[in-house]
N, C-alpha and C positions, 0 to 999 in steps of 0.2 A: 459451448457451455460445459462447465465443469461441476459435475454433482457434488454437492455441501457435506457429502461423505466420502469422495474421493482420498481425503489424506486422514483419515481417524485417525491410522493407527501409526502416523507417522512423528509420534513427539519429540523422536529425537535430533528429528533434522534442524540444520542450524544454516541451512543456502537453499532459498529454493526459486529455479531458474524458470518463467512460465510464458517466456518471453515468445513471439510469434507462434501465438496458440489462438488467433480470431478472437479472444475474448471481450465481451459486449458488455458486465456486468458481473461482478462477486457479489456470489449469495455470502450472506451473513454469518454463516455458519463453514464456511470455507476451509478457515484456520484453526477450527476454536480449538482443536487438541494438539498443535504443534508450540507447544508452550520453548521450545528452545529455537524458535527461527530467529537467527541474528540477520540474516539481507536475503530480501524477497526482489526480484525482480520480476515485472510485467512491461517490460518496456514491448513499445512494439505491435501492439492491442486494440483494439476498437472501444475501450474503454473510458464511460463517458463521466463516470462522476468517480469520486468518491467522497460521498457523504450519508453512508449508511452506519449506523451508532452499534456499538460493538461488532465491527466488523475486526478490528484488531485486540478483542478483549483479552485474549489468552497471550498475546505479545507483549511482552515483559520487559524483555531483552532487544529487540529488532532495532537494529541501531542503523540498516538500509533499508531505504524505500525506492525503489525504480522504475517512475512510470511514466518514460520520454518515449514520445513520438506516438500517443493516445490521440486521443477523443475529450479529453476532460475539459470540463469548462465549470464544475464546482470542486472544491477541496474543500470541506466542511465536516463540524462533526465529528471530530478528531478524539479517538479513545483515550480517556485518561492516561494509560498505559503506555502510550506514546509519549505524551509530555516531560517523561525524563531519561526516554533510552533512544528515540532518533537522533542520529547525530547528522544525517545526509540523505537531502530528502532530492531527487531528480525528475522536475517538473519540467524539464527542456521540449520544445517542439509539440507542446499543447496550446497549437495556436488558437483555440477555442478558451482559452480560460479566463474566464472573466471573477470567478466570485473564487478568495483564495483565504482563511483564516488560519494563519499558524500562530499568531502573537502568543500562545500558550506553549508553545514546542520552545522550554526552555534550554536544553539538550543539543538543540538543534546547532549546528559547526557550520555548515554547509547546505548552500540551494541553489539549484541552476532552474531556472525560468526562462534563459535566453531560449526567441521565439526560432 
């Protein structure tokens, strides 16, 4: 687990790598001061959903999303803020994922789903 204050003071980062950290769940509050992250990865993780509503509020810019070889079986929920800066979202080897809503990620280039 990662405390929801772990990165306050970090807003000027633009990559952040969180990849085989056991991670079970992001709190909602996780990101909300790193207003410059352009590609987050969590590949790697026990991570079972995301569909927690401003979870990427402060994400402007984030043009990568990396969350292959999870736990997920919901992707829902999606921050406005998303809808016109993901360009590549990496859903690969979430052999759980059944419920997946991106029709709105206009931005979006690129998605790997292969299981």
């Amino acid at each position: 687990h990662i405390e929801s204050n772990s990165f306050i003071s970090l807003f000027k980062v633009k990559k952040l790598d969180l990849s085989h950290n056991c991670l079970f769940k992001l709190d909602k509050n996780l990101f909300i001061n790193m207003k410059n992250l352009r590609v987050l990865n969590l590949n790697l993780n026990f991570i079972k959903s995301i569909d927690e509503k401003n979870l990427f509020i402060s994400q402007k810019f984030l043009s990568e999303l990396h969350l292959e070889s999870n736990l997920i079986d919901k992707f829902t929920n999606i921050d406005r803020n998303l809808l016109n800066s993901l360009v590549l979202l990496n859903l690969k080897s979430n052999i759980y994922l059944r419920e997946l809503k991106i029709e709105h990620l206009r931005s979006l280039n690129n998605i790997n789903l292969s299981k």
